[in-house]
N, C-alpha and C positions, 0 to 999 in steps of 0.2 A: 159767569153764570151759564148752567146751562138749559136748555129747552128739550125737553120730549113732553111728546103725546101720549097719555094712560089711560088706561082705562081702568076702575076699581073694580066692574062688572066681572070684565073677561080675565082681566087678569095683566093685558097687554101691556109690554115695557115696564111693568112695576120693576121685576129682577134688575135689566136692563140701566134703571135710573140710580139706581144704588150699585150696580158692581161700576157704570162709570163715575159716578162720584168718588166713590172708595179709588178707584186709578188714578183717578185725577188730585186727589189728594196724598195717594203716594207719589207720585210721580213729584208733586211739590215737596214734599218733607226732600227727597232726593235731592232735589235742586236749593235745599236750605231755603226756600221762599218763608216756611213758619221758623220765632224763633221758640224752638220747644226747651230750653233751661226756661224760660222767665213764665212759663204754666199761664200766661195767658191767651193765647192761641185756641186754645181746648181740647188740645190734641197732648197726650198722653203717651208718653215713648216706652215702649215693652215687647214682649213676645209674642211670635203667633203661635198658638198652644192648638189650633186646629185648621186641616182645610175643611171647608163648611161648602158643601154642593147647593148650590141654589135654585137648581133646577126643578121643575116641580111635578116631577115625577117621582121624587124619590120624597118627597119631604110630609113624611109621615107625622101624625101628632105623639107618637114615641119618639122619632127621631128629632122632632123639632125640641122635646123635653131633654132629650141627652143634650143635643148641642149646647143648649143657652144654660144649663145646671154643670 
C-alpha cells in the first residue's frame, strides 16, 4: 500500500499518486506477481496506443477529450 498527502483544492500529488501506482504495478506484471491468463487480477493485457502527459499545463479540456475518445 501506498501513502501520499493530496490535496483536491491545490491539486498537490494527485498526478504524482496515479503515475506511482501505474509504476508500481508495471513493475509487478514484469516481475509475473499478477496472474494475467486467469482475468482475475483486473488487470488486462494489451497495448499502449498512447503517451498521455500528465502534467498540467498542458491538459486542456480539448486535449483531455482526444485523449480518453
Amino acid at each position: 500500500m501506498i501513502f501520499f498527502e493530496t490535496s483536491a483544492k491545490t491539486g498537490q500529488n494527485v498526478n504524482e499518486v496515479f503515475i506511482k501506482s501505474a509504476n508500481d504495478i508495471d513493475k509487478n506484471i514484469e516481475n509475473n506477481f499478477y496472474d494475467l491468463e486467469s482475468g482475475n487480477c483486473g488487470i488486462q493485457k494489451g497495448l499502449v496506443s498512447k503517451n498521455i502527459n500528465l502534467s498540467s499545463n498542458n491538459n486542456t479540456n480539448a486535449n483531455k477529450k482526444r485523449l480518453c475518445c
